[in-house]
N, C-alpha and C positions, 0 to 999 in steps of 0.2 A: 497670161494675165492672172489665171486661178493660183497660181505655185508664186506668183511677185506677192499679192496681197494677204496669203497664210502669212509669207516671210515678215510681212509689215509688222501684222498683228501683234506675231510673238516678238518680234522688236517693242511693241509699245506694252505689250503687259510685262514683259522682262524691267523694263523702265520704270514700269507704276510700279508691280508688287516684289520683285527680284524672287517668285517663287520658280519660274520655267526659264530658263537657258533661252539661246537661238534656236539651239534644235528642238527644241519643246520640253526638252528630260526635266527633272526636279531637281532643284538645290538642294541640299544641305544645309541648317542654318544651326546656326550656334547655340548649342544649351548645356545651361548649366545644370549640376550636378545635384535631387533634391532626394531629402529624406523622406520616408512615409512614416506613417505613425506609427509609435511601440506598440506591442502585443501584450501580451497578459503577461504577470508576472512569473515563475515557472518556483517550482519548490522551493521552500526555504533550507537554507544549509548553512552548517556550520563551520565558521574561520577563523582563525588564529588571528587577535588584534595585537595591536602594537604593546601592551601590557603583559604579555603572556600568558593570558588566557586565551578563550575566545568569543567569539560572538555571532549571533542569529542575523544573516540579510539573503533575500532572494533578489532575483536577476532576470530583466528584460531588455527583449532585444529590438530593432527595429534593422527596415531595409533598404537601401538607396536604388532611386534611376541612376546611373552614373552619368555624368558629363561627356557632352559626344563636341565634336571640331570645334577641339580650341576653348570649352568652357569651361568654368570653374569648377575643379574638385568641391567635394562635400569637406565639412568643418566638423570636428566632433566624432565618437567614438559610438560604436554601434549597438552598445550596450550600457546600461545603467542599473545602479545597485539599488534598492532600499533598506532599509532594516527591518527585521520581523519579529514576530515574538517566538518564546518558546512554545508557546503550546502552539506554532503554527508548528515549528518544526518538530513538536510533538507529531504533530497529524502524519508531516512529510516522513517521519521514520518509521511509522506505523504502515503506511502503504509501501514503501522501499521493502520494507521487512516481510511485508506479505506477497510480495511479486519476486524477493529475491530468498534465493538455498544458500547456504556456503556446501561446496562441494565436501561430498563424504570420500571415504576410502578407497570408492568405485569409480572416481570421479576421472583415472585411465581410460576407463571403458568405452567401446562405440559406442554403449548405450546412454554413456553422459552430452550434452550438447548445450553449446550457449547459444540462447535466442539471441546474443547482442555481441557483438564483435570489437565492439567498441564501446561500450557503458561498464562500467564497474560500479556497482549501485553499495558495496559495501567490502570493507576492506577487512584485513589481519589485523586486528590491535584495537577493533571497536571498544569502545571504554563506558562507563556510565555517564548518562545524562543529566544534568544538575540546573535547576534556572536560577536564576540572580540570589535568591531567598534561599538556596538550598535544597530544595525540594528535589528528590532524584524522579526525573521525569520517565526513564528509560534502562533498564539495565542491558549493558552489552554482550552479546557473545563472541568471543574471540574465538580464533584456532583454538590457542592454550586452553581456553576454558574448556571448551569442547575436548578435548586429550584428556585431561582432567576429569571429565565426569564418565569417557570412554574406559579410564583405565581405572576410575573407582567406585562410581553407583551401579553402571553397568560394562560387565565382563562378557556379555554374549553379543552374538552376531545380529543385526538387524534381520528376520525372514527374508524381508525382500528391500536392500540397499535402495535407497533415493537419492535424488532425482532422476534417476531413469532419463526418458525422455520424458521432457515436462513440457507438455501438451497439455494434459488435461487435470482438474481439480474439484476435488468434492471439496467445498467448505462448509462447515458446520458452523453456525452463530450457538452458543449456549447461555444466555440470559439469564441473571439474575431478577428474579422478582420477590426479595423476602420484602419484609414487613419496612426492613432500614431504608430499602429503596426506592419505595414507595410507587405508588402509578404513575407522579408527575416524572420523577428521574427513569425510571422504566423506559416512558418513552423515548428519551432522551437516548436511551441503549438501543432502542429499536432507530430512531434517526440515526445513529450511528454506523450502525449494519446494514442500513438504508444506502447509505452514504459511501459505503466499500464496496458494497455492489455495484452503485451507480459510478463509483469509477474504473470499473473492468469496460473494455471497450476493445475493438478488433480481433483479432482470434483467440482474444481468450476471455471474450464476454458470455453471458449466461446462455448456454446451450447445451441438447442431450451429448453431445459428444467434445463439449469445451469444458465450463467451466457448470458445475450443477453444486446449488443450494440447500442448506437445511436450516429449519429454528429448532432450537429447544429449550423451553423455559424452565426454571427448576427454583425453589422452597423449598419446603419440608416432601413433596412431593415432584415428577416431573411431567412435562407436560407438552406432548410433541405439538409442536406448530404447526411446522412445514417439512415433507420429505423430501429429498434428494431429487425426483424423480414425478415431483408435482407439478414444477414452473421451467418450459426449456426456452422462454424469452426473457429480457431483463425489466422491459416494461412490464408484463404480467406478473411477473415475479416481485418487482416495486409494488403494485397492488396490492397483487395478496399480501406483502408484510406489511401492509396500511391495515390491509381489511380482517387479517388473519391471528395476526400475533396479538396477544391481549393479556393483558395482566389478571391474574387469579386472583381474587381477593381470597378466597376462601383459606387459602393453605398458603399463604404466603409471610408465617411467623418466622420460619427459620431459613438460612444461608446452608442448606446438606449438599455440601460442595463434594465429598466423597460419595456419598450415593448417586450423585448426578452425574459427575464423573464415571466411574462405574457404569451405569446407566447406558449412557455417551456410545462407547466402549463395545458392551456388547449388544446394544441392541439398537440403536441410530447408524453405526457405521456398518451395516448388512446392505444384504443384496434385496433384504424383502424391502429396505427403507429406502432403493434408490442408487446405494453407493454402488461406486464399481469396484468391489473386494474381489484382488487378484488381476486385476485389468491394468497390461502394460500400461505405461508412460502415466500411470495415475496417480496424483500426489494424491492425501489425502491430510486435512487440515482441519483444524478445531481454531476460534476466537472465544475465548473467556471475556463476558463483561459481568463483573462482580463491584460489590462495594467494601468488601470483605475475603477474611480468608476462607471462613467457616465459623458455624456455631451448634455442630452436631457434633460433643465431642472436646476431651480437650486436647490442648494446642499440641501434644509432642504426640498423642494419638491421632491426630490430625496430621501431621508433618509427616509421621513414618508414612500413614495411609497414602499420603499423595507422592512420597516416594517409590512407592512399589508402584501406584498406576502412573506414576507415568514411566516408569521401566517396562511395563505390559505396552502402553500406547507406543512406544519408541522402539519394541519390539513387532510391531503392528505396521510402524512406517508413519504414525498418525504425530505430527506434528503439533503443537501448542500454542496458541498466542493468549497472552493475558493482557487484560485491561483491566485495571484497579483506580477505582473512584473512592477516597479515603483519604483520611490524615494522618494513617500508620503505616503509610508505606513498607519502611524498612522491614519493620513485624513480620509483614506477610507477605514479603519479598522473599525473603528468609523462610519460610512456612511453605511459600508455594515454589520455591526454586527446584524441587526434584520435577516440576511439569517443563521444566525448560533443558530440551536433548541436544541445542548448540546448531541443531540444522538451520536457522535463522542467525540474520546480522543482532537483531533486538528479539525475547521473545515475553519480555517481563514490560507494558509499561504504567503507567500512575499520572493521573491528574489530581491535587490535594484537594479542592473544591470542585462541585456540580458547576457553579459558574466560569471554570477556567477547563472544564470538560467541553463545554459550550465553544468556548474557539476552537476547539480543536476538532467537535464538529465541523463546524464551520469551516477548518483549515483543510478537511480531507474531501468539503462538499466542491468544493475551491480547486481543491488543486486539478493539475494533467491527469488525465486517464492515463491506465496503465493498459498497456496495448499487448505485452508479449511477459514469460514469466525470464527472468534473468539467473543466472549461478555466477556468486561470487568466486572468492580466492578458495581455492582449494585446501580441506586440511588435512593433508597426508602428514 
């Protein structure tokens, strides 16, 4: 009687809901195929349009449940374009270029390795970046260039070849605070370094044995901020350069980009400051934010000077990044080009106005953390 009236039951809920069989089990029911929503947008980059030049769009993706017995596939492609601007993909080549080497001479060795097996974050034939107006946004480093400045500024060996294993990174912020730049754009330089911090993330975010920070500010005088070996979290670290870095009023009439440099050089990249001089797998790395080339000096006494240091920095292992906020770009492109040794895809770039520096903040507060360091194409 107990085993007749189960059997009934599931007879009649089989009837009403068609969710349980006879034997009690569960159907399967038909669904169709749905999309979920897009994600964030992901770097801006540059593409070849129909005209023969190119153009600025970044790219989001999204993900589908698939359709299970018998329902309808999804409609639509799983990724869509937008267009960008340049000074976004100003921002995206500035962080590419600070996460990616182009391999040196060494670049055989067990000691070289790529975090990414699969990214190629900059290529052979990187060329100058220009936006609609002209304005060159980025100078590139190719191989070629790089052979070229191997076989004619400098003729000597690196001490100790990079990138090693690239593990780990001293970055140096060096700041400009002359009188041109005032307190309000200052800060602007300090959001900025704010901003390249805050996108290190996973094993190569600010720690004693990952990635370790410095400021230094410089005028007619210099003016340590922060050392190497002050902040080993990235939130603390974001603090202190809230509560730390601060504009000079006192001494801040002139741009002495050569003494600051120098400066830099031999007395911030030490062991007393933090860095790790002579510690395998250690990059070591400089960011220039200036508005100018110099005004300690004239301009071909200025040029030779910052040829020879950065022949001494490139002999040191100490890499370069510049950012120039100005309307003379080319000038002190040209003026500052002996600080760029080719070990980066980009190591020269320019925004024309404070206000179009502004997105570009904005574009690097924006974009993906950068999670691991990368080596490009090799330039043997």
């Amino acid at each position: 009687m107990d085993s007749l009236l189960i059997f009934t039951l599931c007879c009649i809920i089989t009837s009403v809901s068609g969710q349980i069989g006879w034997w009690g089990g569960a159907v399967s029911q038909k669904r169709d195929c749905f999309w979920h929503a897009y994600g964030q947008y992901g770097h801006c980059d540059k593409v070849a349009d129909a005209r023969g030049g190119y153009a600025f769009r970044k790219r989001r993706v999204r993900v589908q449940t698939p359709a299970r017995n018998g329902g309808s596939p999804c409609a639509g492609s799983d990724h869509e374009y937008a267009p960008c601007t340049s000074e976004e993909y100003t921002g995206t080549i500035f962080v590419r270029s600070v996460s990616t080497m182009i391999g040196d001479d060494s670049s055989s060795t067990p000691d070289i390795i790529s975090l990414s097996s699969t990214t190629t974050m900059c290529t052979d034939g990187d060329d100058d970046i220009y936006d609609q107006f002209g304005h060159l946004l980025a100078r590139g480093n190719s191989c070629e260039r790089k052979r070229r400045r191997r076989r004619g500024i400098l003729r000597t060996k690196r001490q100790a070849p990079y990138p090693l294993t690239i593990k780990n990174r001293d970055v140096l912020f060096m700041i400009d605070e002359s009188s041109s730049v005032g307190s309000l754009n200052f800060q602007k330089f300090v959001r900025f370094a704010k901003a390249v911090v805050g996108s290190l993330c996973g094993a190569i975010s600010v720690g004693m044995d990952t990635t370790r920070v410095g400021v230094l500010n410089f005028d007619r005088a210099q003016h340590v901020e922060i050392d190497f070996d002050r902040y080993f979290a990235k939130a603390q670290l974001l603090t202190g350069m809230s509560n730390n870095v601060r504009y000079h009023e006192g001494t801040s009439s002139s741009t002495c980009l050569v003494n600051a440099l120098r400066y830099a050089r031999t007395q911030m990249f030490t062991s007393s400051r933090g860095s790790r001089v002579g510690v395998r797998g250690t990059e070591r790395m400089m960011i220039l934010l200036t508005d100018g080339c110099a005004n300690c000096g004239t301009d071909d006494n200025v040029k030779t000077d910052l040829n020879r240091i950065g022949e001494a920095f490139e002999r040191q292992g100490i890499s370069i990044l510049t950012y120039l906020v100005t309307g003379i770009a080319g000038k002190c492109f040209n003026i500052m080009k002996g600080l760029s040794d080719g070990s980066h895809c980009y190591q020269q770039f320019h925004s024309p106005t404070w206000a179009k520096f502004d997105e570009v903040i904005q574009s690097v507060e924006t974009s993906p953390c950068m999670d691991a360091w990368y080596i490009g194409n090799s330039c043997n």
